[in-house]
TIGU-950072 format. One record per residue (C-alpha): residue in three letters; x, y, z. Coordinates in steps of 0.5 Angstrom, whole numbers, padded with zeros to 4 digits, always signed. Layout:
<pts>
ALAXYZ;...
</pts>
This chain:
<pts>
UNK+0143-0222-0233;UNK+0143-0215-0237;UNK+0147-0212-0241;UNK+0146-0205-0245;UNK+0152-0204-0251;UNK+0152-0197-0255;UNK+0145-0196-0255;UNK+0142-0190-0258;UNK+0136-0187-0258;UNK+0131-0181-0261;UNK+0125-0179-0261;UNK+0123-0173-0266;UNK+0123-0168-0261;UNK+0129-0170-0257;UNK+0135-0174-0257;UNK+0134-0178-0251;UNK+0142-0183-0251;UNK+0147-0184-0255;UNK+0151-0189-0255;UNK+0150-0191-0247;UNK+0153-0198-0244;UNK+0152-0202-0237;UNK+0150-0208-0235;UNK+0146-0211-0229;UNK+0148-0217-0225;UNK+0146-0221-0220;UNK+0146-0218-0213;UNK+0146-0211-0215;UNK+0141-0206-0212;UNK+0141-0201-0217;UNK+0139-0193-0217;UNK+0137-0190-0223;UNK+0138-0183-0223;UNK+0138-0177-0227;UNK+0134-0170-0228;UNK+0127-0170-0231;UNK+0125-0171-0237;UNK+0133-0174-0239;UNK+0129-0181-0241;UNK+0130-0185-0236;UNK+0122-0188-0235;UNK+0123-0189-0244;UNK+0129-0193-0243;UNK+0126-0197-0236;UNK+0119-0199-0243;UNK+0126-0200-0247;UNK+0128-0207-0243;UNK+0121-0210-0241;UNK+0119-0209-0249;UNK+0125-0208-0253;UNK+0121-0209-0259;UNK+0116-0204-0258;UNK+0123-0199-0259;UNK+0127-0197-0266;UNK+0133-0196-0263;UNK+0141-0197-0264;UNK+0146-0202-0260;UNK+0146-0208-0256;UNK+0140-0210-0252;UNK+0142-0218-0249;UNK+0138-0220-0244;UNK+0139-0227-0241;UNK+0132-0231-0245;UNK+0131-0235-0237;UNK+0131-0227-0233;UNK+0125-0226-0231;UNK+0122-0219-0229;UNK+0118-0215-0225;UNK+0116-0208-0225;UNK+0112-0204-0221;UNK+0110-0197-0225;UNK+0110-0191-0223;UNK+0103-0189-0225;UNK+0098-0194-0222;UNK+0091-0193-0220;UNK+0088-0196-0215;UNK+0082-0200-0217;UNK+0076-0198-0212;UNK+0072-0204-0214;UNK+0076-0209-0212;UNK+0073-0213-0208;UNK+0079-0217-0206;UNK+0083-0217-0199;UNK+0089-0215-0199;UNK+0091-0223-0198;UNK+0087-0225-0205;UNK+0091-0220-0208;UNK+0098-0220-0208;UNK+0097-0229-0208;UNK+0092-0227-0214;UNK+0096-0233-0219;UNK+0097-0238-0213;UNK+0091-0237-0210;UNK+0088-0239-0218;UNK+0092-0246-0218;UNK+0090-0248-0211;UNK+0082-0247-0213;UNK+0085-0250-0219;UNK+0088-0257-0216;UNK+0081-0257-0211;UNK+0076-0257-0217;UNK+0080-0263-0220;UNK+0080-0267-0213;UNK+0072-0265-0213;UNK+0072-0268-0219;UNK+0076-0273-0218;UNK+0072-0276-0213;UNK+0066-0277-0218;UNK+0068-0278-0224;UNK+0069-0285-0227;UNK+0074-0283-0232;UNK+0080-0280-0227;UNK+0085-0282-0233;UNK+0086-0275-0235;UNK+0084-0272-0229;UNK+0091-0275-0225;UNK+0094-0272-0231;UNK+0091-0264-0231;UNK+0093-0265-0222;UNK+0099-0266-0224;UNK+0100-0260-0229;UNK+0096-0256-0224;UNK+0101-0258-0219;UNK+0108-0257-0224;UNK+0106-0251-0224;UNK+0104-0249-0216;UNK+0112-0251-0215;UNK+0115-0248-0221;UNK+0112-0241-0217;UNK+0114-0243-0211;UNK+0106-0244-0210;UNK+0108-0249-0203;UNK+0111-0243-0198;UNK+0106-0237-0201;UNK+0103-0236-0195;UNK+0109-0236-0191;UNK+0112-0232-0197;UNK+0106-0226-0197;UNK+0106-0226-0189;UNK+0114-0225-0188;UNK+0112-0219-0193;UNK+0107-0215-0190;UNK+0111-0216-0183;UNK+0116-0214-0186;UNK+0112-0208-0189;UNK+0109-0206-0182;UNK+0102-0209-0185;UNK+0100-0214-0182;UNK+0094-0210-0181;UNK+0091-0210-0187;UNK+0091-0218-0190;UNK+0084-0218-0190;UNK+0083-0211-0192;UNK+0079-0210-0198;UNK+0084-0207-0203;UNK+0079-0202-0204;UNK+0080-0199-0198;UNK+0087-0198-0198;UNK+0091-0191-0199;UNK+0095-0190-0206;UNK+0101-0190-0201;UNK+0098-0197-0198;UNK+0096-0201-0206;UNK+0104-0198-0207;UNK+0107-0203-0202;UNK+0102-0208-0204;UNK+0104-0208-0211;UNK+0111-0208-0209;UNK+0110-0214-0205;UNK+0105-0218-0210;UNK+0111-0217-0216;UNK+0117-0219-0210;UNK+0113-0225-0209;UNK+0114-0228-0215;UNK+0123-0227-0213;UNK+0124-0225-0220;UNK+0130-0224-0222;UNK+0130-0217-0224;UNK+0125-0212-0221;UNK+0124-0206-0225;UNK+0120-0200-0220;UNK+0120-0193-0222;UNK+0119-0188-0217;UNK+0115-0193-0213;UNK+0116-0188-0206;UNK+0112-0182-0210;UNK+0108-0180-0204;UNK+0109-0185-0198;UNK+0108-0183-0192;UNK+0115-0183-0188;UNK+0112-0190-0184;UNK+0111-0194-0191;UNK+0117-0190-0193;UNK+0120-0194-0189;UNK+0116-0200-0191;UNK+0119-0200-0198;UNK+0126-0198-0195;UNK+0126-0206-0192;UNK+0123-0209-0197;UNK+0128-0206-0202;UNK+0133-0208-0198;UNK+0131-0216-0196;UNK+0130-0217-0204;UNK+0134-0223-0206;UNK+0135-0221-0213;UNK+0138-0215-0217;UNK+0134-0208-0217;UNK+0133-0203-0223;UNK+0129-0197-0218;UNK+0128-0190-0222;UNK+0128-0186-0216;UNK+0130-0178-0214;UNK+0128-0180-0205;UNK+0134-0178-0201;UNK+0132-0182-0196;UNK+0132-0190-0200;UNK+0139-0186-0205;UNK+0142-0187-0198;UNK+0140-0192-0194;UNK+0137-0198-0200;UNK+0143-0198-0207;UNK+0149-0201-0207;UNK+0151-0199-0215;UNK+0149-0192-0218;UNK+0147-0191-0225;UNK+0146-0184-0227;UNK+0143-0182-0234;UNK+0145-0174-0236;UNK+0145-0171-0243;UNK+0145-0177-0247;UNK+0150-0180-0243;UNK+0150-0185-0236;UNK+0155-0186-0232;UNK+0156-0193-0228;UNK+0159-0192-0220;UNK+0159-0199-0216;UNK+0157-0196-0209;UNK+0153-0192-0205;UNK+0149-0186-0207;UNK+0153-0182-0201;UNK+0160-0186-0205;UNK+0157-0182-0211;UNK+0156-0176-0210;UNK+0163-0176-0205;UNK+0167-0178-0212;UNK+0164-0172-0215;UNK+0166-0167-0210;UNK+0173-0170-0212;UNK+0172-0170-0219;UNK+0169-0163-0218;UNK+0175-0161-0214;UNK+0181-0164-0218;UNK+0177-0160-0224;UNK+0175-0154-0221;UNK+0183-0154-0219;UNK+0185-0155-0226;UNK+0181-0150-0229;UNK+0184-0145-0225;UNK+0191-0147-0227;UNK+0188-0147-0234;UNK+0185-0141-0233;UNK+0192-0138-0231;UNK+0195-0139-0237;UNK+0190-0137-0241;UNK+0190-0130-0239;UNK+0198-0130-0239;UNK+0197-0132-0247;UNK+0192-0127-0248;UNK+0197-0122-0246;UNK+0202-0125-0250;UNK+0197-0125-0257;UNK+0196-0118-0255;UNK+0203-0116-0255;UNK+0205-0119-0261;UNK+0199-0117-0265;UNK+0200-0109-0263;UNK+0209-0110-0265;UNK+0205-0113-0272;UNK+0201-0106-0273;UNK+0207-0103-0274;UNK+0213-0109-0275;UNK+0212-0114-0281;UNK+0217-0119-0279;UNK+0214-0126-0281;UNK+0218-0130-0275;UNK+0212-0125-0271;UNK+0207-0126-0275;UNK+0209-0134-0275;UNK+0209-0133-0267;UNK+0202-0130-0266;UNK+0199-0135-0271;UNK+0203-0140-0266;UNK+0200-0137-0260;UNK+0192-0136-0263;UNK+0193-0144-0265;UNK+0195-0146-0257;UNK+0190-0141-0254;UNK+0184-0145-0259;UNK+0186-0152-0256;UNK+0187-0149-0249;UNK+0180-0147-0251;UNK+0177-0153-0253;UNK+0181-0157-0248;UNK+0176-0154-0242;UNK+0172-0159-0239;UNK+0165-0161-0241;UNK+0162-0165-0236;UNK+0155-0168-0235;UNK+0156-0170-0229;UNK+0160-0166-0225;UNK+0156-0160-0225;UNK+0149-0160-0227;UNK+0146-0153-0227;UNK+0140-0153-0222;UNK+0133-0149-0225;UNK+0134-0143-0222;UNK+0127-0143-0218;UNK+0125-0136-0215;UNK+0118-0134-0211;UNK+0117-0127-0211;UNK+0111-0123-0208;UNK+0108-0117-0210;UNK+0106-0115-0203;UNK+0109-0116-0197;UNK+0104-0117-0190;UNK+0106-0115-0184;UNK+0106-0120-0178;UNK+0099-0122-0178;UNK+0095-0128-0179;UNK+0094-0130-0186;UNK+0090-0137-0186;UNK+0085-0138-0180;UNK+0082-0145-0179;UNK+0077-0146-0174;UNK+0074-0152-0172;UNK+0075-0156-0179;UNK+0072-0162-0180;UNK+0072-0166-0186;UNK+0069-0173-0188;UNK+0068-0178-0194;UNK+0066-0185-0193;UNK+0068-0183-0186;UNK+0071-0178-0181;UNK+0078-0176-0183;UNK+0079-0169-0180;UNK+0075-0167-0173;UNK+0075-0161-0170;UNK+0082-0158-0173;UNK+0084-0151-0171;UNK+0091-0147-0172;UNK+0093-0141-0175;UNK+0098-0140-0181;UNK+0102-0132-0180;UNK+0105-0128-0185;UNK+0112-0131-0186;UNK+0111-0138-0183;UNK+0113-0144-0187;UNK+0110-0150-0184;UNK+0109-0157-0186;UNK+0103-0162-0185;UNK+0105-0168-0183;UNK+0100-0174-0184;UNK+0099-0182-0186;UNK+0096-0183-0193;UNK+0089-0182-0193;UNK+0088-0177-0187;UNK+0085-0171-0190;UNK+0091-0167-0192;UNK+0090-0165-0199;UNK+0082-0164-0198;UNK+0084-0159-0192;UNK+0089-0156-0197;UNK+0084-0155-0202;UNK+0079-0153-0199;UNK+0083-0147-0196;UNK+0085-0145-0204;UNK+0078-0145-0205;UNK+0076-0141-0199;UNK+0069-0144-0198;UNK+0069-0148-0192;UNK+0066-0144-0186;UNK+0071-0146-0182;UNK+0077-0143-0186;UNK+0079-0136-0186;UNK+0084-0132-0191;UNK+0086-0125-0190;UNK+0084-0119-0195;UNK+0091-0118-0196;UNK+0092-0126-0198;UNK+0094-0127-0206;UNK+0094-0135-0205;UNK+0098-0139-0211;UNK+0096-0147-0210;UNK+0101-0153-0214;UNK+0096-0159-0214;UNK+0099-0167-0213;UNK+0095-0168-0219;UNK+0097-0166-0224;UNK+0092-0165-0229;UNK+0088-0161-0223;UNK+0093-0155-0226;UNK+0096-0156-0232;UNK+0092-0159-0238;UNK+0095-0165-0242;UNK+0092-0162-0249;UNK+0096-0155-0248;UNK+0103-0153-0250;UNK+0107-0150-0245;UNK+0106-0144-0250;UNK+0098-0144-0249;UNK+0100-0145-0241;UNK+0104-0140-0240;UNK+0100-0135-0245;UNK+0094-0137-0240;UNK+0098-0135-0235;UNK+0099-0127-0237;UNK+0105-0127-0241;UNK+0105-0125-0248;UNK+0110-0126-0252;UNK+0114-0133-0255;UNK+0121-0130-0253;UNK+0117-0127-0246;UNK+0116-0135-0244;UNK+0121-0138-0248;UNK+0127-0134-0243;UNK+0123-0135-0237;UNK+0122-0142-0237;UNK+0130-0143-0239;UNK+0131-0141-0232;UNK+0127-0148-0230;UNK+0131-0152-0235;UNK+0126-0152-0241;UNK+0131-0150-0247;UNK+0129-0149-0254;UNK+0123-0151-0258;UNK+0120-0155-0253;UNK+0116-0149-0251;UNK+0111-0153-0257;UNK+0110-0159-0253;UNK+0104-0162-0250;UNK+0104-0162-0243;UNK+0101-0170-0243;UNK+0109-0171-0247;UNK+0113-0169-0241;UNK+0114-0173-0236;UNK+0111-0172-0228;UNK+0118-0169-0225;UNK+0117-0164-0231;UNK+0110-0162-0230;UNK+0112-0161-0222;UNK+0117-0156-0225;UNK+0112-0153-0230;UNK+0107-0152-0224;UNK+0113-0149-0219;UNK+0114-0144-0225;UNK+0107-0142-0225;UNK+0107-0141-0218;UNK+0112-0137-0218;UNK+0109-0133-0224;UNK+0104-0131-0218;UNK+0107-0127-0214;UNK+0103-0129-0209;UNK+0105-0127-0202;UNK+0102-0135-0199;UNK+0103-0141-0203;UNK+0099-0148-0201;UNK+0105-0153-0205;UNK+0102-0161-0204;UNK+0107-0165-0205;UNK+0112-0161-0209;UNK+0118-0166-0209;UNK+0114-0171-0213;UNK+0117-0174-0219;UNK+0122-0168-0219;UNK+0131-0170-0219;UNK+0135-0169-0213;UNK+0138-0163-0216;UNK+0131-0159-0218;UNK+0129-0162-0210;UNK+0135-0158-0208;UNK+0133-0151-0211;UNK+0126-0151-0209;UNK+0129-0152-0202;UNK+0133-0146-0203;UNK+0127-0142-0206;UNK+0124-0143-0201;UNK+0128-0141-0196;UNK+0129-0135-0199;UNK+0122-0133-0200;UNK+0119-0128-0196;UNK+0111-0130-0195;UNK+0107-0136-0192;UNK+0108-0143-0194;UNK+0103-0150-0192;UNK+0105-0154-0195;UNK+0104-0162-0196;UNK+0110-0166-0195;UNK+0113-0174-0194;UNK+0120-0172-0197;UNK+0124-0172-0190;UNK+0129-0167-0192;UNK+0124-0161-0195;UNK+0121-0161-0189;UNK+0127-0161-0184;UNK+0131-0157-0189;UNK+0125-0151-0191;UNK+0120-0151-0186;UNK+0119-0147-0179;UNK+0114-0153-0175;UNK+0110-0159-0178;UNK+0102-0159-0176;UNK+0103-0167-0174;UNK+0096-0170-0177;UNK+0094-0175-0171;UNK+0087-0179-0169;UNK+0084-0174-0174;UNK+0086-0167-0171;UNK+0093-0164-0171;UNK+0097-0162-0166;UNK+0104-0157-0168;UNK+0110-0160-0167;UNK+0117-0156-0166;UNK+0122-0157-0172;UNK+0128-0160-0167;UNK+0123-0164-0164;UNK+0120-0167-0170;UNK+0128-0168-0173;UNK+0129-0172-0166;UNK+0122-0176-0167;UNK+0123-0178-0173;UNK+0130-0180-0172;UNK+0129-0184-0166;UNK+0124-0188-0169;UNK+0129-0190-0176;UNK+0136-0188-0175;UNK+0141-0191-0171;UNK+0142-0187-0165;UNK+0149-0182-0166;UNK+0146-0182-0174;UNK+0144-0174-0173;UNK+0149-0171-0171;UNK+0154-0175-0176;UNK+0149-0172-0181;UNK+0150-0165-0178;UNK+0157-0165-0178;UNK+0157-0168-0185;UNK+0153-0161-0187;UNK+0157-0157-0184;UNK+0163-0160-0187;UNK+0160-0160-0193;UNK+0159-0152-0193;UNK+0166-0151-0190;UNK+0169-0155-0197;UNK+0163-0151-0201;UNK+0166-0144-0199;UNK+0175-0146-0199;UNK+0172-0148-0206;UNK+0169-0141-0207;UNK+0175-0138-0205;UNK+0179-0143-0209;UNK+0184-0145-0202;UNK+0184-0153-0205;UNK+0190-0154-0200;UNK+0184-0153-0195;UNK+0179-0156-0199;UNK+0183-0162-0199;UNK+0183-0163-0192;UNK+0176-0162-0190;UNK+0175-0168-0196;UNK+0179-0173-0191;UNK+0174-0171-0186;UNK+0168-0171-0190;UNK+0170-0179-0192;UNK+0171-0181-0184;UNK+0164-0178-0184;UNK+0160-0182-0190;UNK+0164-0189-0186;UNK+0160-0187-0181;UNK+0153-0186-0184;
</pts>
């Protein structure tokens, strides 16, 4: 359907591909992956508009392949005063009032000749969308979806989550035959998560989803193409598959490298001793021997492994504090209430201490970045933040803390730092390298701004840290180190989230937002909810022991044991089978 042959591409600033190649074809559901800012949104616009592109390469696409394409960056229009029905049958409903304005005008009009012939263009064009089950169609979805519920709603007063799947759905309809979406999941709820996830996987036609959701990589992808340092990688399987094929390569290289690394000191040694015989024997046939010995040490040298894909280097993402507080209670809300064009929260009480890490957990639309906000600001009666409390705030809306005409240089400058180089090493640890320091911000992409903001936020050193969906946009590799930054820091944390594994992996409970109050929940009995709800019954404890073998290989690997590494591979594999 689509094939892609050594296509390079630059910008001024950056070169994004050079001479990559794959192809898309029938029945394959596609996970496009790769770490922030690699290219993948520009090459997602090179295949809908190749013609807006100077680029290198092949790019064939079948002339009859008819594409849909859901957008990661799409308001949602609060005029719309059209139901959640009228909207997604928007073109059918069109050629229905279409073909009843010519029966009308049939029933009166004298000249019914070129009438006959407009109702049969009109109802040509009915069939060739499918326009017979529409109905049926769009009623599948939204039980398909768990939205049946909101067929008459206006669309207007949908949740950003809401419109997401609406739009989904409204394309799908249409059963392209290639549907593009990038980052469709970026904050969904984990029930509309869910919505996506089936949608995804009852489509008849071939999917390409940029995406960075653990959740769909492993439950919604049958191909993986990943887009690393100018370079992608094509693996026909699942995301589990993938990174299971990596951790081999990444053993067989790892083993490899030690060999090498061997043999590298033993010439090494050999050099040295023939240099220091050469200081005071000049015999050629030496001379020659070390020339020869120089000579293998460069190729043994060039010959070490450069993989892109193997072992991508994760920012370095720290969050330090300046003072630390003893146990006590930072953040005190009481009695919250919060309302727009209705009531959202009421009366919502709890406490957040020193050292607690704690989630919010909610459907779209119920209150939570307002709660948030307005704890960041601290001018609500019912919130209290203690003396002591330094409060760092990462906002889902961008342009709230990061302004699209600045440089990161003025961003960071506006941040205290005084220097050029000052900055440009602090932001290499978050994988900002070279003169990209005099970029605007409004050229990078989403998953680089968050990164931008967690590096602000750590420049705080705040000792309470307010983080509104911080895994939005960025790549599983930058999820990971924040989890671990997490892990590691020493303050408080609330933070707003619907990625599934940030919130088991990081925090300590949820406060669970339900009819307009929240209630605190355990981890384990969160875990054991969400489980019960959308896994398979022994699906958490074959996760566990996949994490704890996981971490096993990790540390034969450290202490380079490959015989036992070797053995707990062929236990991770019976694992992933399952799972």
């Amino acid at each position: 359907m689509i094939k892609v042959e050594s296509l390079s591409f630059s910008f001024p600033q950056k070169e994004l591909y050079k001479n990559i190649s794959f192809t898309l074809e029938e029945a394959q559901h596609c996970a496009f992956i790769g770490t922030s800012g690699s290219g993948k949104s520009t090459l997602v616009d090179i295949l809908l508009d190749p013609e807006r592109y100077l680029f290198e390469g092949k790019l064939e696409i079948d002339p009859t392949c008819k594409m849909g394409y859901v957008s990661q960056f799409s308001p949602l229009d609060r005029t719309k005063e059209t139901t959640v029905f009228e909207y997604i049958g928007d073109k059918y409903i069109k050629i229905q009032n279409e073909i009843q304005t010519i029966c009308t005008e049939m029933e009166t009009s004298s000249d019914i000749e070129p009438l006959l012939e407009k109702y049969q263009l009109a109802l040509d064009a009915f069939d060739s969308i499918g326009g017979e089950d529409f109905e049926s169609n769009i009623n599948k979805k939204l039980n398909l979806a768990n939205l049946m519920k909101l067929k008459d709603v206006r669309v207007s007063d949908l949740s950003g989550g809401e419109f997401k799947l609406i739009q989904v759905m409204k394309e799908m309809l249409g059963s392209p035959d290639l549907m593009i979406m990038d980052e469709p999941d970026v904050f969904l709820d984990f029930e509309n998560l869910n919505a996506l996830k089936n949608l995804i996987n009852a489509h008849k036609g071939i999917l390409l989803v940029v995406t960075h959701n653990r959740y769909l990589l492993n439950h919604c992808f049958n191909k993986i193409i990943h887009l690393e340092n100018t370079e992608i990688q094509e693996f026909d399987g699942r995301y589990m598959e993938y990174n299971f094929s990596l951790l081999q390569t990444k053993m067989e290289l790892q083993e490899l490298a030690v060999a090498e690394e061997e043999e590298f000191k033993r010439n090494e040694k050999i050099i040295n001793n023939l240099r220091a015989i050469a200081t005071f024997n000049a015999d050629a046939s030496k001379g020659r021997a070390l020339k020869a010995r120089v000579s293998f040490q460069a190729r043994l040298e060039a010959r070490r492994i450069k993989a892109p894909f193997v072992d991508i280097k994760e920012p370095n993402i720290s969050f330090g504090i300046d003072n630390e507080i003893e146990d006590m209670t930072v953040i005190n809300v009481s009695n919250y209430s919060v309302a727009f064009d209705q009531l959202l929260l009421d009366n919502v009480s709890f406490e957040i201490k020193s050292t607690d890490k704690v989630a919010i957990i909610g459907p779209n639309g119920t209150g939570k970045t307002t709660l948030l906000r307005d704890i960041f600001n601290n001018n609500h009666d019912s919130i209290e933040i203690n003396a002591d409390a330094k409060v760092a705030y990462l906002s889902q809306i961008q342009g709230e803390m990061l302004k699209d005409s600045n440089t990161i240089l003025e961003e960071f400058i506006d941040a205290g730092f005084n220097t050029y180089d000052e900055i440009r090493s602090y932001i290499s640890h978050y994988g900002f390298e070279g003169e990209i320091v005099n970029q605007k911000i409004e050229s990078l992409s989403g998953g680089e701004k968050n990164i931008l903001q967690l590096a602000k936020v750590s420049t705080s050193k705040a000792n309470v840290l307010l983080l509104d969906e911080p895994t939005s946009h960025l790549d599983t590799y930058t999820q990971i180190a924040l989890e671990k930054a997490i892990e590691a820091y020493k303050g408080a944390i609330l933070m707003i989230s619907h990625d599934f594994y940030s919130v088991v992996n990081g925090m300590d409970y949820v406060l669970i937002i339900n009819d307009k109050t929240i209630r605190k929940m355990s981890m384990r009995k969160f875990r054991q909810m969400i489980y019960a709800s959308h896994f398979d019954k022994d699906y958490l404890e074959t996760e566990q022991n996949k994490k704890a073998v996981e971490m096993k290989i990790e540390l034969a690997l450290r202490n380079t044991d490959f015989e036992l590494a070797k053995g707990l591979v062929d236990e991770l594999e019976e694992l992933i089978k399952l799972l």
